[in-house]
The first five atom37 places (N, CA, C, CB, O) and aatype in JSON, in Angstrom:
{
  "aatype": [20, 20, 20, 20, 20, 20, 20, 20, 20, 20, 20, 20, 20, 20, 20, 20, 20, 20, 20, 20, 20, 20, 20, 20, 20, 20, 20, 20, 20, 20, 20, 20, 20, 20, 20, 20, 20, 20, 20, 20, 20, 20, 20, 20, 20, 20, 20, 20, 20, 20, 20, 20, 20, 20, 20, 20, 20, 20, 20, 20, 20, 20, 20, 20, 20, 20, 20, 20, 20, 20, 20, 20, 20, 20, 20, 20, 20, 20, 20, 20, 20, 20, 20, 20, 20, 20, 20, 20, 20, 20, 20, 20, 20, 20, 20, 20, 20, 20, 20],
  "atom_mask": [
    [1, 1, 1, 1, 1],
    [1, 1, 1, 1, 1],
    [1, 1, 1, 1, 1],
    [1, 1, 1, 1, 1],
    [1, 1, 1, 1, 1],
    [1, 1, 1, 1, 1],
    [1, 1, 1, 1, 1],
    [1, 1, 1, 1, 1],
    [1, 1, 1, 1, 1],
    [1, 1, 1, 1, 1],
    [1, 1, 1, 1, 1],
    [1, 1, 1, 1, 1],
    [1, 1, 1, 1, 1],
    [1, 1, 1, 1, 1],
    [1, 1, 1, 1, 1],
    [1, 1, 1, 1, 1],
    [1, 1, 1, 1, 1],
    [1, 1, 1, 1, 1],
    [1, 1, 1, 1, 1],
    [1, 1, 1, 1, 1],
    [1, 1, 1, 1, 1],
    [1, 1, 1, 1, 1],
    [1, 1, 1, 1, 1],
    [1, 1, 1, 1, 1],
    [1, 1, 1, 1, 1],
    [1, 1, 1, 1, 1],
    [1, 1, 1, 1, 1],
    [1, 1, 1, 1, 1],
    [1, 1, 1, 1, 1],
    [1, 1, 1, 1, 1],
    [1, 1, 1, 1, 1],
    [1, 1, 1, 1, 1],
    [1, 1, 1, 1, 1],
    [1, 1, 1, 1, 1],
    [1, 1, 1, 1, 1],
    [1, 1, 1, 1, 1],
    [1, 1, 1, 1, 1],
    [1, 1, 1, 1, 1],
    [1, 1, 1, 1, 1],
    [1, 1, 1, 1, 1],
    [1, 1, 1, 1, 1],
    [1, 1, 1, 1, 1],
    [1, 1, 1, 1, 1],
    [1, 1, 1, 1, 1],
    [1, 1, 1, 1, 1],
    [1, 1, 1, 1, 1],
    [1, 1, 1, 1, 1],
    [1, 1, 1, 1, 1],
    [1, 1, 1, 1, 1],
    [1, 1, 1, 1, 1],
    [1, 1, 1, 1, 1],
    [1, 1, 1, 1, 1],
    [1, 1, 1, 1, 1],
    [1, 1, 1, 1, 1],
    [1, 1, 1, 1, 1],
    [1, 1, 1, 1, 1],
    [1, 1, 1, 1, 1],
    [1, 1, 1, 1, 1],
    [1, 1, 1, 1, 1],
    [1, 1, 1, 1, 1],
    [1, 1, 1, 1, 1],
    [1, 1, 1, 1, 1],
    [1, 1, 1, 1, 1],
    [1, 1, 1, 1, 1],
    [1, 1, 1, 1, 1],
    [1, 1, 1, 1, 1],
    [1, 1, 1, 1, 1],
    [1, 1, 1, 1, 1],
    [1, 1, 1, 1, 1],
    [1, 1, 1, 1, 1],
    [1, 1, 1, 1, 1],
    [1, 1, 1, 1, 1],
    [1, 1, 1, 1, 1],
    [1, 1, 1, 1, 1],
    [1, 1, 1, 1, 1],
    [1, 1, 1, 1, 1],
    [1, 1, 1, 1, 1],
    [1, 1, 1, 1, 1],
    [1, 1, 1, 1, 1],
    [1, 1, 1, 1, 1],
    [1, 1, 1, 1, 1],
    [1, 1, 1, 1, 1],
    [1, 1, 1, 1, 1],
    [1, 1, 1, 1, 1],
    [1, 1, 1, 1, 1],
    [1, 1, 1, 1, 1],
    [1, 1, 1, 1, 1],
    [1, 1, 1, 1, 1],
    [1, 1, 1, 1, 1],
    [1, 1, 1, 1, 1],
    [1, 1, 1, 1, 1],
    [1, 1, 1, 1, 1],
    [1, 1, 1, 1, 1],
    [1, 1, 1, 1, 1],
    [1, 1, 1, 1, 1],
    [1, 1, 1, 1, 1],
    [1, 1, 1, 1, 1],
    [1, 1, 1, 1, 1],
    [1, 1, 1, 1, 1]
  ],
  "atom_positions": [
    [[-31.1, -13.74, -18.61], [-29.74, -14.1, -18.98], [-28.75, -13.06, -18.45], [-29.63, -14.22, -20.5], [-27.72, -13.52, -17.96]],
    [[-28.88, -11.81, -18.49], [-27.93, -10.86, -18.34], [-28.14, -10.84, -16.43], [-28.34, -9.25, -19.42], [-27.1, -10.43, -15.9]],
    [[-29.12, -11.16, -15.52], [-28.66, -11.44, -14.61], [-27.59, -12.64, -14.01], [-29.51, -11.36, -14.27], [-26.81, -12.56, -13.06]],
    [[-27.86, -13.85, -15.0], [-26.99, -14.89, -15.28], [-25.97, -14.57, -15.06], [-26.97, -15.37, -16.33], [-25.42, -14.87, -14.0]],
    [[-25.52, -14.01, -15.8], [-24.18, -13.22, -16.63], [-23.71, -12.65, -15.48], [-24.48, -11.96, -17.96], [-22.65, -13.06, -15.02]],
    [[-24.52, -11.5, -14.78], [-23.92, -10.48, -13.42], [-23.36, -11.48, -12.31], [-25.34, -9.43, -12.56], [-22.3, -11.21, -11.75]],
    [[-24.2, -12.82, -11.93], [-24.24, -13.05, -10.74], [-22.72, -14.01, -11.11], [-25.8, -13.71, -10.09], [-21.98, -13.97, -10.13]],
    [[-22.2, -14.7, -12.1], [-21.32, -15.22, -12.85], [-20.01, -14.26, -12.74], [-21.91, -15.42, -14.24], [-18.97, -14.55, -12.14]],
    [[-20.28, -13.04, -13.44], [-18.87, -12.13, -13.01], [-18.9, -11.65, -11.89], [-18.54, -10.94, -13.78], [-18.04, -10.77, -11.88]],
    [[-19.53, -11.73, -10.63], [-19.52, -11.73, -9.13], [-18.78, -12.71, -8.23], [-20.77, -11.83, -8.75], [-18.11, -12.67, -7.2]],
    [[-19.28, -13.74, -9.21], [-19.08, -14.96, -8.56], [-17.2, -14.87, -8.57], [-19.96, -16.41, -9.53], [-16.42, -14.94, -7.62]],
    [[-16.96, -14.72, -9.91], [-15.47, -14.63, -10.06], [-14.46, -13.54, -9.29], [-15.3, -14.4, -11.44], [-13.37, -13.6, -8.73]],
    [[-15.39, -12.6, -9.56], [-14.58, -11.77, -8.98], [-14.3, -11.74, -7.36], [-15.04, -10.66, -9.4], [-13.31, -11.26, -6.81]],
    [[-15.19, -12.23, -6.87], [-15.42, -12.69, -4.9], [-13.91, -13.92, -4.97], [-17.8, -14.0, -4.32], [-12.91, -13.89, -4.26]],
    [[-14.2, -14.82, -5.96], [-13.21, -15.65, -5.61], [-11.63, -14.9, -6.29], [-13.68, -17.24, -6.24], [-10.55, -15.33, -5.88]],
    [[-11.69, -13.97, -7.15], [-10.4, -13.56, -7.45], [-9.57, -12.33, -6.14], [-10.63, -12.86, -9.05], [-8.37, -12.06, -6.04]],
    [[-10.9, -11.74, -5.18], [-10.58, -11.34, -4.21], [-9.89, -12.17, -3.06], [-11.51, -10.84, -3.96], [-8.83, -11.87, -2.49]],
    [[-10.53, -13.06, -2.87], [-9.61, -14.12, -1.45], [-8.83, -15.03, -2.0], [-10.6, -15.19, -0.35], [-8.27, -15.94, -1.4]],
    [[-8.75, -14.72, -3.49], [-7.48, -15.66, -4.43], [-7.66, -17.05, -4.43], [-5.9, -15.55, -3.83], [-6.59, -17.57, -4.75]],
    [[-8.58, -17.94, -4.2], [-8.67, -18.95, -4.44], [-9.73, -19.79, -5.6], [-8.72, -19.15, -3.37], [-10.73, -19.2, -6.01]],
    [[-9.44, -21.08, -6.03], [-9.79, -21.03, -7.22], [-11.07, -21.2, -6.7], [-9.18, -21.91, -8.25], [-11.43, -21.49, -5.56]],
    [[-11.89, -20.91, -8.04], [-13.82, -21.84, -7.78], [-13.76, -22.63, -8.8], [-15.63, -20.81, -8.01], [-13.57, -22.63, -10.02]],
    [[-14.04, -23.57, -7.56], [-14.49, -25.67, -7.98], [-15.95, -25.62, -8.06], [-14.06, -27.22, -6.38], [-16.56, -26.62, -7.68]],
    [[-16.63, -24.55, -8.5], [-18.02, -24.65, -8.84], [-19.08, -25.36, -7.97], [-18.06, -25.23, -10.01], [-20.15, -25.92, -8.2]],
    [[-18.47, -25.17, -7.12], [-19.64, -25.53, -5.61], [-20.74, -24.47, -5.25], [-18.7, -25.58, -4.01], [-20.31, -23.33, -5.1]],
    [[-22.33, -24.71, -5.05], [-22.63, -23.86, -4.81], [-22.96, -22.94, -3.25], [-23.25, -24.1, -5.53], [-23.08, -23.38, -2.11]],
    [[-23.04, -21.5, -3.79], [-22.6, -21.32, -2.78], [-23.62, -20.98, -1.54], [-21.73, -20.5, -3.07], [-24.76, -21.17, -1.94]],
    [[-23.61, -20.69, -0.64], [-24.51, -20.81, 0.47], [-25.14, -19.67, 1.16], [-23.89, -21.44, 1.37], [-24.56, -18.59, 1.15]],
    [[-26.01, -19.77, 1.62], [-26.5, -17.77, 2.21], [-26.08, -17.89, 3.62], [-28.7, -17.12, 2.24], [-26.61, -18.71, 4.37]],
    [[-25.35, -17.27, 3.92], [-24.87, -17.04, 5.81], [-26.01, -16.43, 5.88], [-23.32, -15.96, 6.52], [-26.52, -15.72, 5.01]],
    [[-26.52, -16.77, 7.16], [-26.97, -15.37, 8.23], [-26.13, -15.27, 9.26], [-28.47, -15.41, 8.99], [-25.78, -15.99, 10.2]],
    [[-25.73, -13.52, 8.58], [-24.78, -13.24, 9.82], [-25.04, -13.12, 11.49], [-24.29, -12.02, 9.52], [-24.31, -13.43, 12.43]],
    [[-26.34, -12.57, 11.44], [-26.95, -11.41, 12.19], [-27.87, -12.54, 12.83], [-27.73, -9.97, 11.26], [-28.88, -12.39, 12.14]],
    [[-28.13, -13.47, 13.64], [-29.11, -14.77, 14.06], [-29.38, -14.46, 15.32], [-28.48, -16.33, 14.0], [-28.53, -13.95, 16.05]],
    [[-30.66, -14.73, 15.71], [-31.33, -13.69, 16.94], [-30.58, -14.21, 18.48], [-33.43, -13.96, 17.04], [-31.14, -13.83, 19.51]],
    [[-29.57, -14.93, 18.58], [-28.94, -15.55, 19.38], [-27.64, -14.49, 19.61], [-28.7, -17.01, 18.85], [-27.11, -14.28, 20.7]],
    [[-27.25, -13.86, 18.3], [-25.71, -13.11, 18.55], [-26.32, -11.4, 18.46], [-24.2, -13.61, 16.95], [-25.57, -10.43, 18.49]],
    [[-27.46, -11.32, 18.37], [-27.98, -9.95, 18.13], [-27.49, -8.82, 19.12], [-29.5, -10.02, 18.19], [-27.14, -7.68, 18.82]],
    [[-27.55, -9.56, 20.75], [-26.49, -9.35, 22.11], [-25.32, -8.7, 21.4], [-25.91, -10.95, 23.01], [-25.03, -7.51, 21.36]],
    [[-24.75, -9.67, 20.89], [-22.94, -9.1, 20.82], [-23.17, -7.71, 20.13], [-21.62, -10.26, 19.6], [-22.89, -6.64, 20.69]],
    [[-23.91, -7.86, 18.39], [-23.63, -6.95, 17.9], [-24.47, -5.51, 18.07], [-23.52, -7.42, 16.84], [-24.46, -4.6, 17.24]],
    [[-25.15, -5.51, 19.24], [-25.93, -4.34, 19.49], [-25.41, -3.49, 20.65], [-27.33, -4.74, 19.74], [-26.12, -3.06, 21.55]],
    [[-24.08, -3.3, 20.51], [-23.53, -2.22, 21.42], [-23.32, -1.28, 20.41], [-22.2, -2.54, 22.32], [-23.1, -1.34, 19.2]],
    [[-23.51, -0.01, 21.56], [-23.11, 1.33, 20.81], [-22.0, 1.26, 20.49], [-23.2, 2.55, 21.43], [-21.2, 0.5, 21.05]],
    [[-21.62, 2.32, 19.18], [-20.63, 3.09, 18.89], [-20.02, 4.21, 20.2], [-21.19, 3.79, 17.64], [-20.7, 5.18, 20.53]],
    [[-18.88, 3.96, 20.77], [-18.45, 5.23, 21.35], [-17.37, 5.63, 20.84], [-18.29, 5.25, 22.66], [-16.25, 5.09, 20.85]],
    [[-17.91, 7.07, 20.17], [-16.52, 7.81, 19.29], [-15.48, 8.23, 20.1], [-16.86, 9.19, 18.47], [-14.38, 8.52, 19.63]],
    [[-15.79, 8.29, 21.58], [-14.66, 8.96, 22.35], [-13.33, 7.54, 22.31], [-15.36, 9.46, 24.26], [-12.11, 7.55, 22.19]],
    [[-14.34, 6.52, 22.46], [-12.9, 5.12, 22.25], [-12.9, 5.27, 21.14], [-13.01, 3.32, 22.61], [-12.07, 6.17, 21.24]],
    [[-13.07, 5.21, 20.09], [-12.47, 5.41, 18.68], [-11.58, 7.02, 18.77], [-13.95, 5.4, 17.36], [-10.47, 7.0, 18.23]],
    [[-11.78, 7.67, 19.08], [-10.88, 8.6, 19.12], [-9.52, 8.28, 19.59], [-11.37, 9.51, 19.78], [-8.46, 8.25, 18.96]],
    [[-9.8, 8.04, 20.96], [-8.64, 7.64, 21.77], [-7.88, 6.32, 21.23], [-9.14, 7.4, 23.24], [-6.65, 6.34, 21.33]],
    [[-8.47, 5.2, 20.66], [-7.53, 4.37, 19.77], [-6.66, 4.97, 18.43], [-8.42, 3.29, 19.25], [-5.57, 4.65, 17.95]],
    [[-7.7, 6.02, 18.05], [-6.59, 6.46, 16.54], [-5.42, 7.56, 17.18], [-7.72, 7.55, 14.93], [-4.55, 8.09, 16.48]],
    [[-5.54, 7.73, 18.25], [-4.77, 8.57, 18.87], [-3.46, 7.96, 19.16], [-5.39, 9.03, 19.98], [-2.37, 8.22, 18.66]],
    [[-3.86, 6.94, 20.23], [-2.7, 5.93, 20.26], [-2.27, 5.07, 19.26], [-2.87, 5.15, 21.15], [-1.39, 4.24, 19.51]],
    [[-2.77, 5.16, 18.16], [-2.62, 4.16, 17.28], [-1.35, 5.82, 16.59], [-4.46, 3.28, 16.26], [-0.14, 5.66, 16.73]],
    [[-1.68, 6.68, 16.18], [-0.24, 7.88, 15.64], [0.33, 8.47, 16.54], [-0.55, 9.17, 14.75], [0.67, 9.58, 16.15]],
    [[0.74, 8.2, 18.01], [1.59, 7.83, 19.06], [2.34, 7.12, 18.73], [1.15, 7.38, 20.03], [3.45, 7.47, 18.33]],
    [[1.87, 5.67, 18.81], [2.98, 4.34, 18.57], [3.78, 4.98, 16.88], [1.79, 2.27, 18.33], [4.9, 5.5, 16.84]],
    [[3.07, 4.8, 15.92], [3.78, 5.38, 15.19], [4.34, 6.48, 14.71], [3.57, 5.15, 14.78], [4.93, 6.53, 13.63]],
    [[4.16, 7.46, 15.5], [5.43, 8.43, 15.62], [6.5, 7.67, 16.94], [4.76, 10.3, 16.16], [7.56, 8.27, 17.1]],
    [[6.32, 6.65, 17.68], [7.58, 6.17, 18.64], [8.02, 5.39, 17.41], [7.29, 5.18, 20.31], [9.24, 5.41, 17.26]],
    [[7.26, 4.64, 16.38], [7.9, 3.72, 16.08], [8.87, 4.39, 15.07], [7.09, 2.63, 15.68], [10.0, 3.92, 14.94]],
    [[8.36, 5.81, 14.12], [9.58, 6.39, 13.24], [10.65, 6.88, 13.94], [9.21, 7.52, 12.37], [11.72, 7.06, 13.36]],
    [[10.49, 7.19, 15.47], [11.55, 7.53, 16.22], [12.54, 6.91, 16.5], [11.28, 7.8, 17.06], [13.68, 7.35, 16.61]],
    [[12.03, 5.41, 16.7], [12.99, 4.72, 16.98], [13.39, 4.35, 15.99], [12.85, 3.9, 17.72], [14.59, 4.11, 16.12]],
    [[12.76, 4.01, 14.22], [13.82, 3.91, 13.39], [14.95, 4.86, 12.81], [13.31, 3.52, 12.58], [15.93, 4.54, 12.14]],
    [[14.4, 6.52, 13.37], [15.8, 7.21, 12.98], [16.62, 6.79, 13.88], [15.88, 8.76, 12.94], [17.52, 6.11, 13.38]],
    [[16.71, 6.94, 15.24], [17.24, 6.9, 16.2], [18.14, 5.29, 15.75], [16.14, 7.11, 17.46], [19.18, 5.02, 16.36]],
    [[17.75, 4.6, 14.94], [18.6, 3.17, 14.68], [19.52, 3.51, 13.55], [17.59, 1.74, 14.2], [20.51, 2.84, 13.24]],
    [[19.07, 4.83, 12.83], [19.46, 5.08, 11.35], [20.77, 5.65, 11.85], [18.41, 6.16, 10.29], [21.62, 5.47, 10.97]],
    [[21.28, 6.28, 12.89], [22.05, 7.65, 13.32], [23.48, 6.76, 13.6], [21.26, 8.68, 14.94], [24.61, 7.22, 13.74]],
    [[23.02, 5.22, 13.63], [24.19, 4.51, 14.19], [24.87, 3.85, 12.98], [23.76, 3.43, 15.34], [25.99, 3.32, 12.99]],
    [[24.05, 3.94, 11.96], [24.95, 3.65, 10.12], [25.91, 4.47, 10.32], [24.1, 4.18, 8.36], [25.91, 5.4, 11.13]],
    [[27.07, 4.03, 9.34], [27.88, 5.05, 8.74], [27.51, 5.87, 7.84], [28.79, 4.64, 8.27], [26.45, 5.78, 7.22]],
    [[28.38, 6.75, 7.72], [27.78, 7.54, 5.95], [28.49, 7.58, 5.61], [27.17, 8.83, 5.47], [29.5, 7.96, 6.2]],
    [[28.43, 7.07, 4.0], [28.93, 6.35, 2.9], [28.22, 7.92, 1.85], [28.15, 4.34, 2.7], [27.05, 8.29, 1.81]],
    [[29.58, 8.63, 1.02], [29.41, 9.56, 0.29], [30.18, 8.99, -1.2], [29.94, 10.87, 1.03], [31.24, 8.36, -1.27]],
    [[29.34, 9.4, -2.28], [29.93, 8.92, -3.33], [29.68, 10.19, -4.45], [29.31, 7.43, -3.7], [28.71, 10.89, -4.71]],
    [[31.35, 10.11, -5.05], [31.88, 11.61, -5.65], [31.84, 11.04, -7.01], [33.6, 12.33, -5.11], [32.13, 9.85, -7.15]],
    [[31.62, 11.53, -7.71], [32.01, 11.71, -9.36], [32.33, 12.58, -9.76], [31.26, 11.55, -10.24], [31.73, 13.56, -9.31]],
    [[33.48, 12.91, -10.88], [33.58, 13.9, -11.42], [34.22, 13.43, -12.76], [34.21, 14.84, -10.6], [35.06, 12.54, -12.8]],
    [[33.67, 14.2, -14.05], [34.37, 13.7, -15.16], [34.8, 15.18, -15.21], [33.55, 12.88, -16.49], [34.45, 16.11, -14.48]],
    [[36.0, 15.16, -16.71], [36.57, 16.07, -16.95], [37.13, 15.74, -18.81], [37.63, 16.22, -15.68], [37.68, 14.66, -19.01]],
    [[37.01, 16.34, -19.57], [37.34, 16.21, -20.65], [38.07, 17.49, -21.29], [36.28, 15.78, -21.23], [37.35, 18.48, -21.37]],
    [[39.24, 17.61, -21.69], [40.21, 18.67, -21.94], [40.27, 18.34, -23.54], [41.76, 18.56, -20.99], [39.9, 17.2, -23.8]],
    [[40.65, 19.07, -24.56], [40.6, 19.33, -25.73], [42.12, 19.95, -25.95], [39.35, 20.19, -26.02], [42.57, 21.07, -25.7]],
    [[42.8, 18.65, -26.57], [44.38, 19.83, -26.33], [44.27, 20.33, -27.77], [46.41, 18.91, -25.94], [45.38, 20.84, -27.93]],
    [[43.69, 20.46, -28.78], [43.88, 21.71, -29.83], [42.23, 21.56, -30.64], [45.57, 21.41, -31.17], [41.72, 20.48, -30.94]],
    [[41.76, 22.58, -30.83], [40.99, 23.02, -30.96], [41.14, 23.24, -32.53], [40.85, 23.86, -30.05], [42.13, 23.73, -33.1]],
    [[39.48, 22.6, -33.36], [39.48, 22.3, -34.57], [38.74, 23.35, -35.31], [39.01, 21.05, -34.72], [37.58, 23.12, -35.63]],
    [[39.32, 24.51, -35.63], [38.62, 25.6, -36.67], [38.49, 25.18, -37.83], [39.28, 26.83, -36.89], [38.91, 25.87, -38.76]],
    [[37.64, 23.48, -38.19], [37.69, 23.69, -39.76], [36.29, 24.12, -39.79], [38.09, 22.3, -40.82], [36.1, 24.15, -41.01]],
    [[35.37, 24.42, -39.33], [34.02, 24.66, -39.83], [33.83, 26.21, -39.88], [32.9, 23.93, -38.89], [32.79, 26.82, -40.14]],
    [[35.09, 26.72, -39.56], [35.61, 28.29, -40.16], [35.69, 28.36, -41.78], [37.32, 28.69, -39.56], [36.33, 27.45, -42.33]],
    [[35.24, 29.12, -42.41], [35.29, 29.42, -44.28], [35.83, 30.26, -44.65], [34.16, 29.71, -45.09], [35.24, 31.34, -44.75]],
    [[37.23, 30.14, -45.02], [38.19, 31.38, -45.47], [37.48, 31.99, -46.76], [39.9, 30.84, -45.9], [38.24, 31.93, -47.73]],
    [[36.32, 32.52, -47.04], [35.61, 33.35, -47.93], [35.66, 35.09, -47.74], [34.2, 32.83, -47.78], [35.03, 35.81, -48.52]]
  ]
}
C-alpha cells in the first residue's frame, strides 16, 4: 500500500510539474536510449566546447547589459524633492511645575 501511495504522489506531482491536468490514463514506459539512436547519443563530452559556449554565452551578456545602459543614458532624469517643515510659533511650558 505505501508503495501505492508513493507512486500516486509521483504521479501528481510529474503532472503538477508540466501543469497539466491527469485524466487518469495510464501511463507508459519510454525507452529513451533504443539500439537504433545509441549513434546519436554516444558522442563525447568536449569541455573545451562547453567552455567556449559559456564564454560566449557572458560575452553576449555583458554586450547585452551594455547596450541596455547605453539605451538608459538617452532617458531624461526626472529628480524628486521633498521637504516638510513645521514651525511652532509659541511654545507650551505647561508641563513646567511652579513647585
Amino acid at each position: 500500500m505505501n508503495t501505492q501511495n508513493r507512486l500516486s504522489q509521483l504521479r501528481k506531482r510529474l503532472f503538477d510539474l508540466v501543469n497539466i491536468s491527469d485524466e487518469g490514463y495510464e501511463l507508459e514506459e519510454v525507452d529513451l536510449y533504443s539500439s537504433e539512436n545509441d549513434k546519436i547519443f554516444s558522442r563525447d563530452i568536449i569541455y573545451e566546447q562547453i567552455l567556449c559556449i559559456r564564454q560566449q554565452n557572458e560575452i553576449s551578456a555583458k554586450i547585452r547589459t551594455s547596450i541596455t545602459q547605453n539605451k538608459l543614458t538617452f532617458l531624461p532624469d526626472i529628480k524628486l524633492h521633498y521637504r516638510y517643515n513645521k514651525g511652532i510659533s509659541s511654545i507650551d511650558w505647561s508641563f513646567i511645575s511652579d513647585s
